[in-house]
C-alpha positions as CSV (number, residue, x, y, z in Angstrom):
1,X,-47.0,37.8,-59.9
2,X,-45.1,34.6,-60.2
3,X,-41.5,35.0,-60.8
4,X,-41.6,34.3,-64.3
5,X,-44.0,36.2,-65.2
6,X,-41.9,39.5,-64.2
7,X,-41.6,41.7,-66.9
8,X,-38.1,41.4,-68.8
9,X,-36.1,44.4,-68.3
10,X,-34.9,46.0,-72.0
11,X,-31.3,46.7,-71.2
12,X,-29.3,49.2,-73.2
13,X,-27.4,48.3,-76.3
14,X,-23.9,49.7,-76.0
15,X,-22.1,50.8,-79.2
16,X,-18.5,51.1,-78.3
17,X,-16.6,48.5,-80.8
18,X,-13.2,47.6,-80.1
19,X,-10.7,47.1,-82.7
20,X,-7.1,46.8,-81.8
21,X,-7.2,48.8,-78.5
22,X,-8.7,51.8,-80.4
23,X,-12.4,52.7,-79.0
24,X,-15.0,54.1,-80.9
25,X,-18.2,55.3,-78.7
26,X,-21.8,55.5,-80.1
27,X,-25.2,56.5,-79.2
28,X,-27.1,54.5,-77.0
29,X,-31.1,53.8,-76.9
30,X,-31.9,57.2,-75.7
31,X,-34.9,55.1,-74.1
32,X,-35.0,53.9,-70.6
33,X,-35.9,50.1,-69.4
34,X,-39.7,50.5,-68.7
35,X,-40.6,50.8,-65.4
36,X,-40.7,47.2,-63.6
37,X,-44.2,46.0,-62.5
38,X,-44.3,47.3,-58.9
39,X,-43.2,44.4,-56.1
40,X,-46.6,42.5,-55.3
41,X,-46.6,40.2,-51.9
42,X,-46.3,36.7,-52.0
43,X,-49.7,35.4,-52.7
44,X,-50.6,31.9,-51.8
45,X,-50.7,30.7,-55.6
46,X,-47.3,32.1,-56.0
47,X,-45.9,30.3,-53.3
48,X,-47.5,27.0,-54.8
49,X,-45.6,27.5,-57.3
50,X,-42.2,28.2,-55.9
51,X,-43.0,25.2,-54.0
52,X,-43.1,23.4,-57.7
53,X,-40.0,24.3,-58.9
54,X,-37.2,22.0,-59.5
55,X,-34.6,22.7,-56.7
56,X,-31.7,22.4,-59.2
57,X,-33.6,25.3,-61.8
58,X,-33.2,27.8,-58.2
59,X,-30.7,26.9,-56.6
60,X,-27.5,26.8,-59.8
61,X,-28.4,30.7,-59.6
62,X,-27.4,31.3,-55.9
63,X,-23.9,32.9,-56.1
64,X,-20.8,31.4,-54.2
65,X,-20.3,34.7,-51.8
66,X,-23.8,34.1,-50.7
67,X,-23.3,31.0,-49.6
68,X,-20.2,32.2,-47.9
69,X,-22.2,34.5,-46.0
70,X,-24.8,32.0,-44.8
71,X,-21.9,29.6,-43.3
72,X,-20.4,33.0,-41.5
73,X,-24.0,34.1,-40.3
74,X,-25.4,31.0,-39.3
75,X,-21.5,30.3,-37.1
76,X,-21.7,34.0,-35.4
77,X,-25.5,34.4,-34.9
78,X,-25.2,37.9,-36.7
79,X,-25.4,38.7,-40.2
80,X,-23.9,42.2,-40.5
81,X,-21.4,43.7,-38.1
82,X,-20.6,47.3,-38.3
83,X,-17.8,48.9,-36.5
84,X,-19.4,52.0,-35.8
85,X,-22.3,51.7,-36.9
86,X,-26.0,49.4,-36.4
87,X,-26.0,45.2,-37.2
88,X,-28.1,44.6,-39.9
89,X,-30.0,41.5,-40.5
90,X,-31.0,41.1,-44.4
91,X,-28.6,40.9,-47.1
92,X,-30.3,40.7,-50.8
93,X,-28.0,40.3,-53.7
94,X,-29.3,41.1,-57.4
95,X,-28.2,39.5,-60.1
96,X,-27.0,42.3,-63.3
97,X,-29.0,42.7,-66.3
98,X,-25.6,43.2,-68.0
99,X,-24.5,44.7,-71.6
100,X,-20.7,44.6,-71.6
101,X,-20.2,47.4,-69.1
102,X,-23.5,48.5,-68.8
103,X,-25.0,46.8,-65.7
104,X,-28.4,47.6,-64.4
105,X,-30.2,45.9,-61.2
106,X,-33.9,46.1,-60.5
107,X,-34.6,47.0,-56.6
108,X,-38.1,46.8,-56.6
109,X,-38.3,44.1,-54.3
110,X,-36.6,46.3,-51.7
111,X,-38.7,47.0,-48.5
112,X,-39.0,51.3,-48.3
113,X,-39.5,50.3,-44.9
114,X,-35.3,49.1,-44.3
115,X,-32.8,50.6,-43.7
116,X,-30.0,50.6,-45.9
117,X,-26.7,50.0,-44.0
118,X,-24.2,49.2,-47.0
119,X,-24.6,48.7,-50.9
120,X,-21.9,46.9,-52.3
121,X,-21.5,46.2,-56.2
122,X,-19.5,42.8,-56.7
123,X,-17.7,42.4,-60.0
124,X,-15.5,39.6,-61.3
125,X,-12.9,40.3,-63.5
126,X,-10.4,38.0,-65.5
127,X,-6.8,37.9,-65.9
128,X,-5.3,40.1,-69.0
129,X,-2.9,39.2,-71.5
130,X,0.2,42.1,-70.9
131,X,-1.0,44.3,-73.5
132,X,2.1,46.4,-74.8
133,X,4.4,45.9,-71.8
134,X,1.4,47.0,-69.4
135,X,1.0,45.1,-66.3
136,X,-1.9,47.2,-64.7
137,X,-5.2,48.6,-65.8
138,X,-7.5,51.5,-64.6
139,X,-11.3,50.9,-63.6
140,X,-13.6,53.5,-63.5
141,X,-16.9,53.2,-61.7
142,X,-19.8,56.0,-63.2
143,X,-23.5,56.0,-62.2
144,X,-25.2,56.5,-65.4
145,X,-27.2,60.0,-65.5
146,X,-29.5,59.5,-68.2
147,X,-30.3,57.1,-71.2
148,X,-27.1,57.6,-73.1
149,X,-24.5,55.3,-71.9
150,X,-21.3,57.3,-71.9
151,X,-18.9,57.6,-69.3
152,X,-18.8,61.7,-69.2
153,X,-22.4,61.9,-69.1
154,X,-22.3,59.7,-65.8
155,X,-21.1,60.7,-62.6
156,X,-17.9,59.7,-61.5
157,X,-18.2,57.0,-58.2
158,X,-14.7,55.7,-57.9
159,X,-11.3,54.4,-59.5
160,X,-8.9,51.8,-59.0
161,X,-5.9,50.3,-60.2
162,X,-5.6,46.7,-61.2
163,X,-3.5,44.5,-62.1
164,X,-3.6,42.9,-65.3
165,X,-2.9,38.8,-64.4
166,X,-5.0,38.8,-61.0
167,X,-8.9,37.2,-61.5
168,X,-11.7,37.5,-58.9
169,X,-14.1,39.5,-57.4
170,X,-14.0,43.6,-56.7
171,X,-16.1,45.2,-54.5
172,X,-17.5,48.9,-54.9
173,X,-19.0,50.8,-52.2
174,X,-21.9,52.2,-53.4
175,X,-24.1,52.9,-50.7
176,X,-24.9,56.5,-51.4
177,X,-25.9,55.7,-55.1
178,X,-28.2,52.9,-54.1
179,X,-30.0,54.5,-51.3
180,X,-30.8,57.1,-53.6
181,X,-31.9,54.4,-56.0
182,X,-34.1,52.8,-53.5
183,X,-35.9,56.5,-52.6
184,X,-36.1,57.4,-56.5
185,X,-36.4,54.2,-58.8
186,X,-36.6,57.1,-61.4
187,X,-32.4,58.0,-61.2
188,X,-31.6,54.3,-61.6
189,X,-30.6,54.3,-64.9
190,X,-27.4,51.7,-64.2
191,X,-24.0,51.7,-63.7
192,X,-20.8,51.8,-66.3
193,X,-17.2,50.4,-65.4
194,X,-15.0,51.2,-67.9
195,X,-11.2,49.5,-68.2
196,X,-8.5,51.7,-69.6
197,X,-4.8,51.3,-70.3
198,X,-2.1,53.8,-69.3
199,X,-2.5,55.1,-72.7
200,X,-6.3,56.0,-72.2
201,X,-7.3,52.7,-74.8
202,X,-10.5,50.9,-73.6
203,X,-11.1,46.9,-73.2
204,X,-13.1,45.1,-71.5
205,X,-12.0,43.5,-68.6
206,X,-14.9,41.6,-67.7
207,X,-14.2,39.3,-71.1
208,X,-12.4,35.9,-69.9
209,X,-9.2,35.4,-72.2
210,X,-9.4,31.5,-71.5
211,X,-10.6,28.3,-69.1
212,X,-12.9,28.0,-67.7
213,X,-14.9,29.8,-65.2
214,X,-18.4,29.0,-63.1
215,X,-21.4,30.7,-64.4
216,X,-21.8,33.2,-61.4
217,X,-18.5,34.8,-62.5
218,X,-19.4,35.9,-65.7
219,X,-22.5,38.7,-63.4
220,X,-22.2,41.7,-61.5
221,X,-24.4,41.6,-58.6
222,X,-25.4,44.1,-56.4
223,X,-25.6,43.5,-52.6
224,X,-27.4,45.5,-50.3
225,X,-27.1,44.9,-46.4
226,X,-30.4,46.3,-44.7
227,X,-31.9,46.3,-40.9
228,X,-36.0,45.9,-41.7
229,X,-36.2,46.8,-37.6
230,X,-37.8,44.2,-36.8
231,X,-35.9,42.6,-34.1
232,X,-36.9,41.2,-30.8
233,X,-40.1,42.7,-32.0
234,X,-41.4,38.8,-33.2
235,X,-43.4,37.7,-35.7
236,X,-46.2,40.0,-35.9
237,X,-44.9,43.4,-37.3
238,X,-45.9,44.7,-40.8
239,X,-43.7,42.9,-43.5
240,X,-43.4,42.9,-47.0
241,X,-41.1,40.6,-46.9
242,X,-42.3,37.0,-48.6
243,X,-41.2,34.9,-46.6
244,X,-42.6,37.1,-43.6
245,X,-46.2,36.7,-45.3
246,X,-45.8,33.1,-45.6
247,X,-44.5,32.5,-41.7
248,X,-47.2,34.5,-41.1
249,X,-50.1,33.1,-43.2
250,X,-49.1,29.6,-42.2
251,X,-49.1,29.6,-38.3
252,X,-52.6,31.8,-38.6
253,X,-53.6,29.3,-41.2
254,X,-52.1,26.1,-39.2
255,X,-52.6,27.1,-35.6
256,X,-56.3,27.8,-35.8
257,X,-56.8,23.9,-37.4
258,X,-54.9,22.0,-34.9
259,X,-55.8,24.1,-31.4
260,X,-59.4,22.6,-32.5
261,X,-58.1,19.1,-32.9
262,X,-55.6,19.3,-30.1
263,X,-56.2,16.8,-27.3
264,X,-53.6,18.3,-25.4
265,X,-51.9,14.7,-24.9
266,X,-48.5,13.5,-25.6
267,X,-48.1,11.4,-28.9
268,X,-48.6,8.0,-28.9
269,X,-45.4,6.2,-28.9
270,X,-43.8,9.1,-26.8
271,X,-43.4,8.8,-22.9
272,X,-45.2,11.5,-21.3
273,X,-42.9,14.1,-19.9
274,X,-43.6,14.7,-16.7
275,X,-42.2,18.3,-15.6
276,X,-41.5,21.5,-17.9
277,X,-38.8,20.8,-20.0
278,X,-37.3,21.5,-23.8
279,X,-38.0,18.6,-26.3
280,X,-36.6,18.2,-29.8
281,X,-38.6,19.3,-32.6
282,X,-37.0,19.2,-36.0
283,X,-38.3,21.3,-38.4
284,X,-38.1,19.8,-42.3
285,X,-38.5,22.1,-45.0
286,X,-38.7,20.1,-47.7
287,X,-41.8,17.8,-45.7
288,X,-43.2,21.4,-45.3
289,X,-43.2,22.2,-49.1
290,X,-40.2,25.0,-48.9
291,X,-37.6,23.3,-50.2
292,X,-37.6,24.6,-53.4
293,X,-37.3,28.1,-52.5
294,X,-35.6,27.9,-49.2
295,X,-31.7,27.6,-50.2
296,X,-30.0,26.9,-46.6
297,X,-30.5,25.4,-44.1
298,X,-32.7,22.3,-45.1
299,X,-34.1,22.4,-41.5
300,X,-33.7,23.2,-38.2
301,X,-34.3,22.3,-34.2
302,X,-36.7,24.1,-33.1
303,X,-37.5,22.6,-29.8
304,X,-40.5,22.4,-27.8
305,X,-41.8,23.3,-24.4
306,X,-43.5,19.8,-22.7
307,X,-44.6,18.9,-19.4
308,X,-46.4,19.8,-16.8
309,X,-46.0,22.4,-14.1
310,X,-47.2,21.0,-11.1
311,X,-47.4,22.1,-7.7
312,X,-45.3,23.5,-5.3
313,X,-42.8,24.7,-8.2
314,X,-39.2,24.4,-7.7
315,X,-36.1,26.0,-8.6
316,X,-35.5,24.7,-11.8
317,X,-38.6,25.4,-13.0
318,X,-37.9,28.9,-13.4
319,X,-41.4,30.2,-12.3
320,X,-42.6,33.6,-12.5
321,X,-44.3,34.7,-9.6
322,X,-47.5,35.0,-11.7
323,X,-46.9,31.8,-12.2
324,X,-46.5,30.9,-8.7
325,X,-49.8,32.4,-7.3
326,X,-51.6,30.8,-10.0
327,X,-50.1,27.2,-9.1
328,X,-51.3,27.8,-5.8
329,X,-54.5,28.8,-6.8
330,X,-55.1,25.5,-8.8
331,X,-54.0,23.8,-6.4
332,X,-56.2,24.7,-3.5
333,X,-59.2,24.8,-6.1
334,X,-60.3,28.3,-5.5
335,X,-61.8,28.3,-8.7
336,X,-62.8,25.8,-11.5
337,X,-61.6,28.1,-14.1
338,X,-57.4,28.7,-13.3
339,X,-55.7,26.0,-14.8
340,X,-52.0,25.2,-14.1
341,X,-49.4,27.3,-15.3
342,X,-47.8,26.4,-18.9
343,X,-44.3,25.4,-19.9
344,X,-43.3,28.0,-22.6
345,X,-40.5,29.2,-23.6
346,X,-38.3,31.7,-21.7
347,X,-35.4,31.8,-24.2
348,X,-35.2,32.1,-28.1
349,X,-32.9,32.3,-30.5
350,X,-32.4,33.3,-33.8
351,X,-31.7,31.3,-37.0
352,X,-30.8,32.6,-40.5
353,X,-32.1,31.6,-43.6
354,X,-30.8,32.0,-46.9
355,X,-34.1,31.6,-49.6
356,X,-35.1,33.3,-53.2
357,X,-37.5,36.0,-53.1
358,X,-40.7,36.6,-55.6
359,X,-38.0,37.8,-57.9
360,X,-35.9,35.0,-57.5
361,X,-33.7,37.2,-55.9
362,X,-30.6,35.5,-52.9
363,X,-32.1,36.7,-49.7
364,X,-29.9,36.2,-46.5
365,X,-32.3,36.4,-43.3
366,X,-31.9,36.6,-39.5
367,X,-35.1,35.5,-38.0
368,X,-35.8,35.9,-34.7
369,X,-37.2,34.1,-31.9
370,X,-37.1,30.6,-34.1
371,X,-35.6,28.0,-31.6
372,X,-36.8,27.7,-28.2
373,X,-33.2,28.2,-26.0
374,X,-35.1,26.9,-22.8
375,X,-38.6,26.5,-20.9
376,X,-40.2,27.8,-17.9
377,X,-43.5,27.8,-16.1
378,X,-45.3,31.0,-17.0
């Protein structure tokens, strides 16, 4: 499943006219939004053809707060810091199928295997003209229980007061709500914020009275910070996670190619290193083909272990004793098959990366074990 040939959600039609701050309310489609095509992995030919896309068509959709959160992650080396409770280290955002103040958000793509740590609907709402000496406004926040869009057949999440000539975004907690979405895609039926005056009129708040305003601003999103538990676990765990399956596909499909061609000798117009040591090795996404999909960063250091690890080792070297004993062993020739010990890393870090999923989807990643912090002889 390429991502656009997901099926199109059918989104509610709300009835509920306006007319000089009176609200009339009618029946909604009594019919759900069919069920989305369950979340396939990311197959080879759908990653050719993410890799094809323009980079402009992706990357006008990734929203500003996203952004933000990739400049904050990649500066503190952790993506989600609870007080009292676990880090997380995915954040996905998705982008509202929206109707006025219907909003509904398709979670499909989310792992069962994660762990939801906070859910978080983002909203942004524009300033108000004072209507009839009121300076402040009343939002309601309802889950919506069944197909009929009305705000007493939802179930009641939160209120807030707002004031009328403030614009930007508000943030819901709605952890509880989306977990339960993400265990039973059955009870997602959407959400409904409703704006009401003092008097009890209705208006929609999300309605921009003039300006202009950048295109991300006129969505809700909802953002869903997870722990998928794979940390300091590497590379190999069980992953439905795209770009996982790729990492994954390519050094299996990569390594097995150039161990066979490998000679095992420094390049060319390199001098030879002579003991263990960390090299540069830039990593460029867009040479690689991922540029399209891959939003920040456009590539990395990952360094590289080079050198040899001769005998008797020293200090610096950082030798295990395994290590040690085998060095010796090579080195008095005891037997043809013992090699010398290697220089691999000892230390490695983690990098974030902030890339659209196979629903074109903002995911924020911490991957670890991505840049080599130091070497050693092992």
């Amino acid at each position: 499943m390429t991502p656009h040939s997901a099926p199109l959600l059918t989104i509610f039609t709300l009835r509920i006219l306006h007319t000089s701050f009176q609200t009339v309310s009618g029946e909604a489609d009594t019919h759900m939004p069919p069920e989305p095509e369950v979340f396939k992995q990311l197959s080879w030919k759908n990653l050719h053809h993410l890799q094809k896309l323009q980079s402009s068509e992706l990357h006008s959709k990734v929203p500003q707060f996203m952004m933000d959160l990739y400049a904050a992650a990649a500066g503190s080396g952790s993506i989600v810091r609870e007080p009292d409770g676990p880090d997380g280290n995915v954040v996905r955002s998705y982008a509202g199928h929206s109707n006025g103040a219907f909003h509904y958000f398709n979670l499909t793509s989310f792992s069962q295997g994660e762990k939801v740590i906070r859910a978080e609907l983002r909203w942004f709402r524009h300033a108000q003209p004072f209507f009839m000496g009121h300076h402040f406004y009343k939002v309601d926040l309802y889950e919506v229980l069944d197909g009929r869009v009305k705000p007493w057949r939802g179930n009641l999440i939160t209120s807030r007061l707002l004031p009328m000539n403030t614009t930007g975004w508000e943030v819901f907690n709605i952890t509880n709500t989306a977990t339960k979405w993400i265990l039973n895609s059955s009870t997602n039926n959407g959400l409904l914020l409703v704006s009401t005056l003092p008097s009890g009129q209705w208006f929609e708040a999300s309605v921009q009275t003039g300006g202009e305003t950048k295109p991300e601003e006129n969505d809700a999103y909802l953002v869903i910070y997870s722990d998928d538990g794979r940390r300091g676990s590497g590379m190999g765990q069980s992953s439905s996670s795209p770009l996982d399956l790729v990492l994954e596909s390519m050094i299996t499909h990569w390594t097995a190619g150039r161990i066979r061609r490998s000679t095992h000798q420094p390049p060319p117009d390199h001098k030879p290193f002579t003991t263990c040591q960390r090299a540069p090795l830039y990593v460029d996404f867009a040479k690689i083909g991922w540029s399209g999909w891959i939003i920040s960063p456009r590539g990395y250091n990952a360094y590289q272990c080079v050198g040899s690890c001769p005998f008797p080792l020293g200090g610096s070297l950082r030798a295990t004793n395994h290590a040690i004993v085998q060095s010796i062993v090579d080195a008095l020739k005891l037997s043809s098959k013992v090699e010398q010990p290697c220089c691999v890393p000892d230390v490695l870090h983690p990098i974030s990366l902030l890339y659209f999923d196979d629903e074109e989807n903002v995911v924020l990643k911490q991957y670890d074990d991505m840049v080599a912090g130091s070497c050693s002889c092992h």
